[in-house]
Kinemage of the C-alpha trace (Angstrom):
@kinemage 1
@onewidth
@group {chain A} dominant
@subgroup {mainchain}
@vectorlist {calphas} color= white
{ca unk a 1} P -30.885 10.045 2.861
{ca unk a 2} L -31.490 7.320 5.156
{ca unk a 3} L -28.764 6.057 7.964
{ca unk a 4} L -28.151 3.504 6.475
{ca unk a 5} L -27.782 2.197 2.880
{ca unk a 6} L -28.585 -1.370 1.349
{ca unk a 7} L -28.140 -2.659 -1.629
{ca unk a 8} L -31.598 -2.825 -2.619
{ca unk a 9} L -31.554 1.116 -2.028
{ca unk a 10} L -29.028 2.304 -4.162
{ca unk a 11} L -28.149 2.706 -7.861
{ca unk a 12} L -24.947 1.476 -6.399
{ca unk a 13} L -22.830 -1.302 -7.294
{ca unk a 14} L -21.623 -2.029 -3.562
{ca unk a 15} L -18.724 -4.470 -2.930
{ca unk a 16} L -21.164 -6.496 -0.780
{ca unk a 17} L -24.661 -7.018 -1.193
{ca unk a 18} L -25.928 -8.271 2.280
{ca unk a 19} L -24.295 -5.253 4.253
{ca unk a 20} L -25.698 -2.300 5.061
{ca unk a 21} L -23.449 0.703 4.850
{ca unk a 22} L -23.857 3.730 7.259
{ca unk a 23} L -24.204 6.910 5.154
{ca unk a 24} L -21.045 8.922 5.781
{ca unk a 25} L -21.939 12.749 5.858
{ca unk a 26} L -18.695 14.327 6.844
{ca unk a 27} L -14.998 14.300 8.504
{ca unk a 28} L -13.061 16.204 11.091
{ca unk a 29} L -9.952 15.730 12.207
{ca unk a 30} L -10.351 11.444 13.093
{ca unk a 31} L -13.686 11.365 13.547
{ca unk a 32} L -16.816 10.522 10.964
{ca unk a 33} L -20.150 12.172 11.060
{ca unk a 34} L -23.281 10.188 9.830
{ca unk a 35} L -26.190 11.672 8.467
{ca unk a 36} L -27.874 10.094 11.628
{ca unk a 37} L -25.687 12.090 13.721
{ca unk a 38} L -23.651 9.534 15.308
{ca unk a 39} L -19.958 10.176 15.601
{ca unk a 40} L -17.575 7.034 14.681
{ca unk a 41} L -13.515 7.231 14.862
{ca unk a 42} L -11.544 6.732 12.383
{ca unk a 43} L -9.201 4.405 13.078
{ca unk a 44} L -7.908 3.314 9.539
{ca unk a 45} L -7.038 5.771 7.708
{ca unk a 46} L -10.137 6.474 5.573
{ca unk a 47} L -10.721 2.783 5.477
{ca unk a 48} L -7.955 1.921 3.297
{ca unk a 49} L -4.877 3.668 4.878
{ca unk a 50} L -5.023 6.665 2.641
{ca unk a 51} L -6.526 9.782 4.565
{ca unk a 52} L -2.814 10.170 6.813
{ca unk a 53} L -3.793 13.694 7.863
{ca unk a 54} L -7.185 13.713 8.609
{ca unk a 55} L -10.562 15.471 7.544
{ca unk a 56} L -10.492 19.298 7.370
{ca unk a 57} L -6.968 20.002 6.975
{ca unk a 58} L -7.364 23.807 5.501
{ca unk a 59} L -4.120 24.111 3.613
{ca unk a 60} L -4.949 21.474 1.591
{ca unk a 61} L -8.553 21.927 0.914
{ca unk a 62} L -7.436 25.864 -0.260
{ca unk a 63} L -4.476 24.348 -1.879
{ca unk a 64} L -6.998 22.181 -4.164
{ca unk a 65} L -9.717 25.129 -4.443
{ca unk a 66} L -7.020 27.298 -5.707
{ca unk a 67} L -5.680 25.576 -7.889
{ca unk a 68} L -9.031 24.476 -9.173
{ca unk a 69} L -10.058 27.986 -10.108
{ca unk a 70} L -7.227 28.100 -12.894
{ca unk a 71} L -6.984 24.820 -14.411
{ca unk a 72} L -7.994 21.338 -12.639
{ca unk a 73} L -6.999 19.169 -15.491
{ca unk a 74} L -5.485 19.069 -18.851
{ca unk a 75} L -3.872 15.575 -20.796
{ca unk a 76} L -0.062 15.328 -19.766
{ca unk a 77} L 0.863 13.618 -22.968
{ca unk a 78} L 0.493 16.783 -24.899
{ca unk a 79} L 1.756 19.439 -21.843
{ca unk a 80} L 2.865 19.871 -18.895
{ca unk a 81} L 2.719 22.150 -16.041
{ca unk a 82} L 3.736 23.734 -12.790
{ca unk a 83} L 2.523 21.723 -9.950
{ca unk a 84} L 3.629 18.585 -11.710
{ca unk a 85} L 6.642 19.999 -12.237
{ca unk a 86} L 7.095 21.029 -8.822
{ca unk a 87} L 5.972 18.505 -7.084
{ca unk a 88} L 8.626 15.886 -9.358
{ca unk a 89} L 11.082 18.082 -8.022
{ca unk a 90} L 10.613 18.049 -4.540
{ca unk a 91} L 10.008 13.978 -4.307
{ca unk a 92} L 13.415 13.769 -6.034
{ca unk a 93} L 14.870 16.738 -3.490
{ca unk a 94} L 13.218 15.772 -0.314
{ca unk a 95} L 11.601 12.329 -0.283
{ca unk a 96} L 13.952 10.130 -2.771
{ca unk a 97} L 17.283 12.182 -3.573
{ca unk a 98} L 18.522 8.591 -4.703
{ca unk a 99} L 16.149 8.325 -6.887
{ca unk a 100} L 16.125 10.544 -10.961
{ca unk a 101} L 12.728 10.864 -12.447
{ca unk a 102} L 8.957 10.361 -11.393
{ca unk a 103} L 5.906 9.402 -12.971
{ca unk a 104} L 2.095 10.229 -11.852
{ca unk a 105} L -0.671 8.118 -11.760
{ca unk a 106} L -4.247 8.369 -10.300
{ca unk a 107} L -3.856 5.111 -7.655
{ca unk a 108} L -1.664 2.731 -6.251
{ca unk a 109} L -2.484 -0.448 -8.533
{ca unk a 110} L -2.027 2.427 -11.382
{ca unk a 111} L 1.499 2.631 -10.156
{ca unk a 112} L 2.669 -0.781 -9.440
{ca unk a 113} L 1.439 -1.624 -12.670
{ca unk a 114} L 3.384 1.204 -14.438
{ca unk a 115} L 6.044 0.122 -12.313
{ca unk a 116} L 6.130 -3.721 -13.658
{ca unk a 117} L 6.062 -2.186 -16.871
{ca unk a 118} L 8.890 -0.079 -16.416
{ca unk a 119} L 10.859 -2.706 -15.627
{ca unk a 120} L 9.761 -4.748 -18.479
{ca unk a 121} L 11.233 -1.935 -20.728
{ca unk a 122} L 14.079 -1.188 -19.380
{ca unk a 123} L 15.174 -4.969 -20.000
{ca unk a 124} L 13.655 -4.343 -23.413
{ca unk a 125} L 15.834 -1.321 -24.130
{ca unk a 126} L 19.116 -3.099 -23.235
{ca unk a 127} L 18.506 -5.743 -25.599
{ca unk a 128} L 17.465 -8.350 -23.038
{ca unk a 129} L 14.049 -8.923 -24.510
{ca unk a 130} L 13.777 -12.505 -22.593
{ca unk a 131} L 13.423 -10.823 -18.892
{ca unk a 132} L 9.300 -10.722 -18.399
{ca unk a 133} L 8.962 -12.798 -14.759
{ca unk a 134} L 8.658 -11.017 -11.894
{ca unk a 135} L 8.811 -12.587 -8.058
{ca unk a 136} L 7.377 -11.967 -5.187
{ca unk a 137} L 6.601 -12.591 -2.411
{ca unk a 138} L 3.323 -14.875 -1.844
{ca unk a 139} L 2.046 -13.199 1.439
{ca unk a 140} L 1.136 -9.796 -0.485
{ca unk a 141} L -0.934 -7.220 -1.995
{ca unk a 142} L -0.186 -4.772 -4.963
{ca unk a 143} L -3.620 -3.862 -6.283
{ca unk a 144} L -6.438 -5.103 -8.458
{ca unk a 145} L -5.285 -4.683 -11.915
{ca unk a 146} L -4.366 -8.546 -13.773
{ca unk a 147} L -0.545 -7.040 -13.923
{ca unk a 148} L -0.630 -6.279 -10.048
{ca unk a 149} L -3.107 -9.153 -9.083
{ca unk a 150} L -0.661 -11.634 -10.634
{ca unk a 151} L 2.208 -10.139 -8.184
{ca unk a 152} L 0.312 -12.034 -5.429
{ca unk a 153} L 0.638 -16.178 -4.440
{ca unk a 154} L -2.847 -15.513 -2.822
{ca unk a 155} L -4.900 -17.589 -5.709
{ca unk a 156} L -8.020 -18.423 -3.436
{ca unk a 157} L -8.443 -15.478 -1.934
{ca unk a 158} L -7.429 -12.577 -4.709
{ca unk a 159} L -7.068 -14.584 -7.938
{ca unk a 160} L -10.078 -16.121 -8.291
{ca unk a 161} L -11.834 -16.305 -11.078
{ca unk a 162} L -9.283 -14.251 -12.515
{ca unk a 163} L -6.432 -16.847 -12.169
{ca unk a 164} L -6.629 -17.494 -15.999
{ca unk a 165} L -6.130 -13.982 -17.406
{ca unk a 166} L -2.873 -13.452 -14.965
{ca unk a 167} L 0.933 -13.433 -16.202
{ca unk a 168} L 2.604 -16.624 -14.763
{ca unk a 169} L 4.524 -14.881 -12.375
{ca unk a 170} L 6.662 -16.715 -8.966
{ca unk a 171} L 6.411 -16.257 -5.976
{ca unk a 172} L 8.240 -17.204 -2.315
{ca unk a 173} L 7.029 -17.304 1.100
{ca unk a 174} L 7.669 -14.580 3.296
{ca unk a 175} L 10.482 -14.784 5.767
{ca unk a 176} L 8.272 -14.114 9.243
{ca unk a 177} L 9.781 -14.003 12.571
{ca unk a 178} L 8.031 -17.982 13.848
{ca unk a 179} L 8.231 -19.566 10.404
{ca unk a 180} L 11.722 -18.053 9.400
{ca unk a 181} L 13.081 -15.491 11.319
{ca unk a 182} L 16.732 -15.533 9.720
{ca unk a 183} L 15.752 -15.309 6.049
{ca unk a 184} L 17.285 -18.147 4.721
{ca unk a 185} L 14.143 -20.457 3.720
{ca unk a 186} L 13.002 -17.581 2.063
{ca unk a 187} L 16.505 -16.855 0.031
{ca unk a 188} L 16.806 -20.971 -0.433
{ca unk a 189} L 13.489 -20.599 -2.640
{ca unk a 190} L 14.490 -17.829 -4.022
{ca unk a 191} L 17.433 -19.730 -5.473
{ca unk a 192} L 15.419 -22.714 -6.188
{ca unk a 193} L 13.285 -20.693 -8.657
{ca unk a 194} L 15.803 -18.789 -10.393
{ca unk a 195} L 17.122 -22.469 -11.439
{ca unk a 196} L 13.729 -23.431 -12.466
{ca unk a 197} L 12.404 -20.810 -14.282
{ca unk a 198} L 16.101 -19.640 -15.629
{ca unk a 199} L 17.436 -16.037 -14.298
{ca unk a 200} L 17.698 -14.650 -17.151
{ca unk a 201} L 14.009 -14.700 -17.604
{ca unk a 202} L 13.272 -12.393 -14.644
{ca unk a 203} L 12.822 -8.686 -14.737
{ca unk a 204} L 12.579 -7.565 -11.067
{ca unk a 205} L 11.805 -8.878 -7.635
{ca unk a 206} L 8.593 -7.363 -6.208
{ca unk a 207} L 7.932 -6.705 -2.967
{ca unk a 208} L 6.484 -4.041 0.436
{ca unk a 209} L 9.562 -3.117 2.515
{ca unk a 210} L 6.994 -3.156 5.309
{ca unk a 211} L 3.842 -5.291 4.413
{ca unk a 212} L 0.458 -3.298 4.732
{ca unk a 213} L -2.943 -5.190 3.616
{ca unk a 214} L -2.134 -8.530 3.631
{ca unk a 215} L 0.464 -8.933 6.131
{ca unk a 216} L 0.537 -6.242 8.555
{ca unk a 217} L 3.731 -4.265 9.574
{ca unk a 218} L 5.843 -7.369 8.782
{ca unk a 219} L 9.193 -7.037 7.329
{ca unk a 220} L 11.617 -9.492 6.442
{ca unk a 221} L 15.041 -9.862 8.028
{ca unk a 222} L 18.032 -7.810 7.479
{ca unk a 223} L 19.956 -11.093 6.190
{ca unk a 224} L 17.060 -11.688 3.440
{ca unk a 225} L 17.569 -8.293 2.273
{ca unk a 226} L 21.259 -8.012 1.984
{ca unk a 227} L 20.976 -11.715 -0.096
{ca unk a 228} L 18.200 -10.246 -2.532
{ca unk a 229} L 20.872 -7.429 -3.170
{ca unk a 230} L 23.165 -9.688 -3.970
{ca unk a 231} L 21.273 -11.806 -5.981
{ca unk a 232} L 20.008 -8.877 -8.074
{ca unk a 233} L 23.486 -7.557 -8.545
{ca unk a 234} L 24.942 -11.262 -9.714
{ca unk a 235} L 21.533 -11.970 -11.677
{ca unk a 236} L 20.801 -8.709 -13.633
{ca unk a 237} L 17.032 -8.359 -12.110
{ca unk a 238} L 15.857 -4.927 -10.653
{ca unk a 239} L 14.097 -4.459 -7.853
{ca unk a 240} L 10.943 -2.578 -7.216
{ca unk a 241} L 9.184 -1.658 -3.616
{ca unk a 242} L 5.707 -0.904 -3.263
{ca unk a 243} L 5.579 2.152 -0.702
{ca unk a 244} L 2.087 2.829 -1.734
{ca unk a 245} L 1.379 2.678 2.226
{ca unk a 246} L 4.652 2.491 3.869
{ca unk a 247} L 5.919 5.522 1.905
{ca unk a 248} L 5.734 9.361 2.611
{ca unk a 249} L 6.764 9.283 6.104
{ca unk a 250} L 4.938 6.597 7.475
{ca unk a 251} L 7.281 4.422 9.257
{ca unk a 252} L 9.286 7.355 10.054
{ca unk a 253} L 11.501 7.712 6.975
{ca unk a 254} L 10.114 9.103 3.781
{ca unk a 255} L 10.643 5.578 2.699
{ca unk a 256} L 10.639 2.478 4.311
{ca unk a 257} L 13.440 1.447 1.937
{ca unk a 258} L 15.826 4.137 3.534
{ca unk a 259} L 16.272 1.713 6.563
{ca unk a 260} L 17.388 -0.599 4.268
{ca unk a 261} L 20.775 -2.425 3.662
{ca unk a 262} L 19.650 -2.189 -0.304
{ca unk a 263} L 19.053 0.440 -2.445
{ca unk a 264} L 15.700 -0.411 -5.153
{ca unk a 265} L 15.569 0.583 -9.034
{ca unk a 266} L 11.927 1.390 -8.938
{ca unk a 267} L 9.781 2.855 -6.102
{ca unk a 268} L 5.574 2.925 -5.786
{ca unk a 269} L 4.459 5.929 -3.424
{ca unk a 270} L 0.783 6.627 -3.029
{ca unk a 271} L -1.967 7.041 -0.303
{ca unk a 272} L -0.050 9.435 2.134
{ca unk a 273} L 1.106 11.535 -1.030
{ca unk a 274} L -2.484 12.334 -1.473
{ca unk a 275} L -3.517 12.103 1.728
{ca unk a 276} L -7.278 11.399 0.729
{ca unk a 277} L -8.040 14.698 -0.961
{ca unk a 278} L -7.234 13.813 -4.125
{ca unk a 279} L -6.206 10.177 -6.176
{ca unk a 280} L -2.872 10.448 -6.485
{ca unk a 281} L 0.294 8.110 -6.413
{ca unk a 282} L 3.422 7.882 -8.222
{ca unk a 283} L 6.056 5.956 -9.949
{ca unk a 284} L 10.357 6.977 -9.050
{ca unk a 285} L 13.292 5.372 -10.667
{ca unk a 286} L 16.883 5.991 -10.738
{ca unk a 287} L 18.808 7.201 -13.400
{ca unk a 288} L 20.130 4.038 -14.685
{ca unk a 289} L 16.416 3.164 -15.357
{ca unk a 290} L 16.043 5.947 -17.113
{ca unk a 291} L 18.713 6.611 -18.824
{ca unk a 292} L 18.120 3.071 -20.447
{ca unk a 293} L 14.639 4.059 -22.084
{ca unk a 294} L 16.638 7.950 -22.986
{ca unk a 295} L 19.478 6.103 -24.685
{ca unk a 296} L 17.153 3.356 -26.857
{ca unk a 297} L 13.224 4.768 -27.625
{ca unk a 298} L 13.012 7.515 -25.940
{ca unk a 299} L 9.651 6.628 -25.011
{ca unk a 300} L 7.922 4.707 -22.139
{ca unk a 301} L 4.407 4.234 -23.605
{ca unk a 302} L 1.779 3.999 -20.778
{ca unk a 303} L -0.386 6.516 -19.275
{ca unk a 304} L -3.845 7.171 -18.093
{ca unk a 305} L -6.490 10.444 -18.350
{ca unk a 306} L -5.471 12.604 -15.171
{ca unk a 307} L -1.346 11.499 -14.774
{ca unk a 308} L 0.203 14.265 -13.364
{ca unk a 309} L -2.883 16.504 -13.796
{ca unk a 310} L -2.636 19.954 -11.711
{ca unk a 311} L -5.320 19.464 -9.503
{ca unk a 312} L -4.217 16.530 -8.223
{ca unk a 313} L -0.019 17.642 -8.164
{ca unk a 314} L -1.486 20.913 -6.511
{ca unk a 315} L -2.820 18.428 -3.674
{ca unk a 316} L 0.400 16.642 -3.840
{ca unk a 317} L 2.654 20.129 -2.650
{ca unk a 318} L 0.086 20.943 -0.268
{ca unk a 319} L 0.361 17.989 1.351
{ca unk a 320} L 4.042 17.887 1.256
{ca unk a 321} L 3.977 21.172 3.217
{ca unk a 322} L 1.995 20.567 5.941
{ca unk a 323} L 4.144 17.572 6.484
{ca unk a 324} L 7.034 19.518 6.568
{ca unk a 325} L 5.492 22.094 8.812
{ca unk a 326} L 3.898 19.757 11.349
{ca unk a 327} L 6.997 17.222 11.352
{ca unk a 328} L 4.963 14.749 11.066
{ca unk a 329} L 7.940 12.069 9.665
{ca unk a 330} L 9.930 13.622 12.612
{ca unk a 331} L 7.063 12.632 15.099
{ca unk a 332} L 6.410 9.069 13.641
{ca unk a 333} L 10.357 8.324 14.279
{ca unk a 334} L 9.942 9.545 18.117
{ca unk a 335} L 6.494 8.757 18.987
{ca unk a 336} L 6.639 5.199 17.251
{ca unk a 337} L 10.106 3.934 19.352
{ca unk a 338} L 7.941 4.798 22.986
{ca unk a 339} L 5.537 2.076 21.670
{ca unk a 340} L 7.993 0.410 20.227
{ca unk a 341} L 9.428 -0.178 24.134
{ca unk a 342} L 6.137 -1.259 25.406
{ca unk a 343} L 5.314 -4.867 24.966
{ca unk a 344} L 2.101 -4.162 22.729
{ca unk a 345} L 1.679 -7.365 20.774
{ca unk a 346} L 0.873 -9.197 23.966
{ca unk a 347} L -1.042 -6.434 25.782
{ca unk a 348} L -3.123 -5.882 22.473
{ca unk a 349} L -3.926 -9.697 21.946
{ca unk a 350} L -4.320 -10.005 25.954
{ca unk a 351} L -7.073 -7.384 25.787
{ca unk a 352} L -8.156 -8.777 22.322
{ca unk a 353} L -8.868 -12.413 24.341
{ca unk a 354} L -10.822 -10.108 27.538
{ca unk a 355} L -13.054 -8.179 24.718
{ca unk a 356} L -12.829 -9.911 21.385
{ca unk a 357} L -11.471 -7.108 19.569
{ca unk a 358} L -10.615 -7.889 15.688
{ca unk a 359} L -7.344 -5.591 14.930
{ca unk a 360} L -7.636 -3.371 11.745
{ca unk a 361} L -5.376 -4.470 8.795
{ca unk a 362} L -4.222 -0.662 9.087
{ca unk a 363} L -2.315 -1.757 12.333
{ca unk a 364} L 1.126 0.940 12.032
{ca unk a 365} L 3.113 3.172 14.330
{ca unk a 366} L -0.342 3.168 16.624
{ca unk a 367} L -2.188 -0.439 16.747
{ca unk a 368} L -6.048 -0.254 15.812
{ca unk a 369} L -9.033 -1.617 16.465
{ca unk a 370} L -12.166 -1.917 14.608
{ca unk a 371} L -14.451 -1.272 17.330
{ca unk a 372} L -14.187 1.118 21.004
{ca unk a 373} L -15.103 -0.610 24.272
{ca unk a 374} L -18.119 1.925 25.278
{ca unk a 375} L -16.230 2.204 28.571
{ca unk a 376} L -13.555 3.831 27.071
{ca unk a 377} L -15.207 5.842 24.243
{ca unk a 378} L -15.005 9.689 24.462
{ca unk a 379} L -18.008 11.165 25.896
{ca unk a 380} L -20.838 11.828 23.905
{ca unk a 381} L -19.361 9.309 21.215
{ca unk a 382} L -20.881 5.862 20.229
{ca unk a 383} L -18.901 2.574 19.843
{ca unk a 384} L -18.464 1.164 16.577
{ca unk a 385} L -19.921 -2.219 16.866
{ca unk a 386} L -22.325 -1.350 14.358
{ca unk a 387} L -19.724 -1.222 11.336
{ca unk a 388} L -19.984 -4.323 9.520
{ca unk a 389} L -17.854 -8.061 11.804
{ca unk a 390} L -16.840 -10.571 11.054
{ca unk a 391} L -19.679 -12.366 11.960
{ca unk a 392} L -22.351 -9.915 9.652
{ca unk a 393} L -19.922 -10.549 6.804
{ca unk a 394} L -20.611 -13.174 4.428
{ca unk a 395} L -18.762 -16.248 4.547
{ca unk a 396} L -17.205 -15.324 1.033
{ca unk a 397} L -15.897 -12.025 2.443
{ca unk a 398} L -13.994 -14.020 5.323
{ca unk a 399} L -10.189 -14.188 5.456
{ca unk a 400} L -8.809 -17.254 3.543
{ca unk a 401} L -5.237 -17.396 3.516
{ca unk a 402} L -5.453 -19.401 0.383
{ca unk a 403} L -3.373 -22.142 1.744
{ca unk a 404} L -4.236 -25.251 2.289
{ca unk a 405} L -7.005 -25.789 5.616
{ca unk a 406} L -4.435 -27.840 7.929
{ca unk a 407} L -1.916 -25.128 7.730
{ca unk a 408} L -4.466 -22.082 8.443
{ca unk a 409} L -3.526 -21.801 12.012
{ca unk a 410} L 0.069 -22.210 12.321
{ca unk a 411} L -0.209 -19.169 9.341
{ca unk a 412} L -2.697 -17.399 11.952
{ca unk a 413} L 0.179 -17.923 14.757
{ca unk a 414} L 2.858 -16.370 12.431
{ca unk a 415} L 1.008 -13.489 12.046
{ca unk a 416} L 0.002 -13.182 15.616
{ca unk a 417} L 3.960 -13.475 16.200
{ca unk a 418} L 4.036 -10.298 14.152
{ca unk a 419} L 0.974 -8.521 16.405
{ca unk a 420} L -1.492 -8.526 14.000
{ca unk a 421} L -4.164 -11.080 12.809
{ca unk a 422} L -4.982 -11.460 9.410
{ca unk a 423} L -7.064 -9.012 7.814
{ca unk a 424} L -10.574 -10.567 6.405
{ca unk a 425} L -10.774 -12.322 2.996
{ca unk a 426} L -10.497 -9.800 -0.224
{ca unk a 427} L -10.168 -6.956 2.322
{ca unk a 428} L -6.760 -6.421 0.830
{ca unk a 429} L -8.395 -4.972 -2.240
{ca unk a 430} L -9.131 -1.837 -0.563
{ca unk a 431} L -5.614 -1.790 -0.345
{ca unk a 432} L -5.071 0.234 -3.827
């Protein structure tokens, strides 16, 4: 197999046509290996913020062998079985205790569809058939089914061509530190389309506790949270975070939302729960939500081929453990407040201006970059500049906000504000 791999080369569907892709032969620890030899770090996670723990972790890769060798997968709508079981038990023990039951699915936009659907029932089963809305916030990303794309405001740049087969969902704009750094724009829309579209229409306010793809470690305000709680409580609406990146330990909680002045209904984990050996993600609710399906159909029809299969739950406990054994949450929470002292959004975008980096959208506890300086590579490594830019990208695969062109660079500001630029156009869809 040759270095590199174009379209015209492969069987292939790529995402785009004009790149070519290096041919990625294997992983240890951070670092890639190419079939050409050259060694390229890792500096994102597997590319989409999944692989948390690195290439070669043992425990895991036995974990998943092991398992393998009795049964890898058999229908959960029919049985069940023990690493499924076991691992529900310890995200309700260890991760969530506030939270009652869990569902499996295979990915993240799996999830935060099964998620929207959740909610959907739950209004169903308490004889509030009227509540099918959802808002969010417009800045966002929650995967690539139409359910999930339709949680976005980002028409241009994620809905299109789709727009037409998407719920008509709401959205507001987010609440950043430049544009509104006390919340209140962001709760006076929120008001303003409760009136319009009628509360009693809307099933559940969707959102990231801590943005990943399409706005980068941005949170809103601790005002804007504490009004969304209210305004849940006095409207009847649930609400449902996406931790598909910022759960299982990554901001130094097993949940973002455990920093939180507000405690959410529904819950999306994902990416770190599987760590990149195998797809896994998964859906927690409290009991209230449950309990409202237990006392009405007793049934929550939705599923997909390997939910809560036991290769995948075996993966699942394994990686649980060797977070637990190399206190890695623990190590997020200390390591992540020494950076959190230095004044890295300005030294990062000060070197950015000296070198013309372009920050990965998997910017977290440790800022990224997508390329080394060759000065400061580890010896006998090569820099990265051969991974696709921003300038071998097509124009179509370019970051487009989707608002309108005057207001582009105040929105590039914002985001600056946050230390991060904005990732490049449909990037987010690696996101899930």
């Amino acid at each position: 197999m040759t270095a590199t791999i174009r379209a015209e080369q492969t069987a292939v569907f790529p995402r785009f046509l004009d790149l070519a892709y290096p041919s990625i032969e294997r992983g240890e620890g951070v670092w890639l290996f190419t079939t050409d030899g050259r060694r390229i770090l890792d500096a994102c996670s597997g590319g989409a913020m999944t692989s948390c723990l690195g290439y070669g972790v043992v425990e895991v890769i036995n974990a998943a062998a092991a398992q393998a060798n009795e049964i890898a997968y058999y229908y959960n709508h029919h049985f069940t079985n023990r690493p499924q079981e076991e691992l529900a038990e310890r995200l309700v023990t260890e991760v969530a205790p506030e939270m009652a039951r869990v569902k499996f699915t295979s990915g993240g936009s799996e999830a935060n569809e099964a998620a929207i659907r959740l909610a959907r029932a739950y209004h169903v089963e308490r004889g509030q058939p009227q509540r099918w809305r959802v808002i969010s916030p417009a800045q966002a990303y929650h995967g690539s089914t139409f359910g999930t794309l339709a949680l976005s405001g980002r028409r241009r740049s994620l809905q299109q061509p789709y727009e037409k087969y998407l719920p008509d969902y709401v959205h507001i704009p987010p609440a950043t530190p430049r544009l509104d750094p006390t919340g209140d724009r962001a709760l006076a829309e929120l008001d303003s389309l409760l009136e319009n579209v009628g509360p009693d229409s809307i099933s559940a306010f969707f959102c990231e506790p801590v943005s990943a793809a399409a706005l980068p470690a941005y949170s809103p305000p601790t005002q804007f949270w504490e009004g969304l709680k209210e305004r849940a409580r006095r409207y009847g609406f649930l609400i449902c975070f996406d931790e598909i990146v910022s759960g299982m330990g990554r901001v130094g909680r097993w949940l973002a939302a455990h920093e939180l002045p507000l405690d959410p209904d529904i819950v999306t984990i994902g990416k770190g729960l599987g760590a990149g050996y195998a797809p896994l993600a998964a859906v927690l609710c409290r009991q209230h939500v449950f309990d409202a399906i237990a006392g009405g159909s007793r049934e929550f029809d939705l599923g997909h081929t390997w939910d809560g299969a036991p290769l995948p739950c075996a993966v699942g406990l394994a990686v649980l453990d060797v977070i637990h054994e190399r206190r890695l949450v623990e190590r997020v929470r200390e390591r992540g407040w020494s950076i959190h002292g230095m004044d890295v959004p300005s030294c990062r975008m000060s070197w950015m201006r000296r070198h013309r980096w372009r920050t990965s959208r998997s910017a977290w506890t440790c800022w990224s970059a997508r390329r080394i300086p060759r000065r400061t590579a580890t010896p006998g490594t090569k820099s990265c500049s051969r991974l696709p830019t921003r300038a071998a990208m097509p124009s179509s695969a370019r970051w487009s906000s989707g608002l309108p062109r005057r207001s582009r660079a105040s929105s590039a500001r914002s985001f600056n504000s946050l230390g991060d630029n904005p990732s490049p156009r449909r990037a987010d869809r690696d996101h899930h």
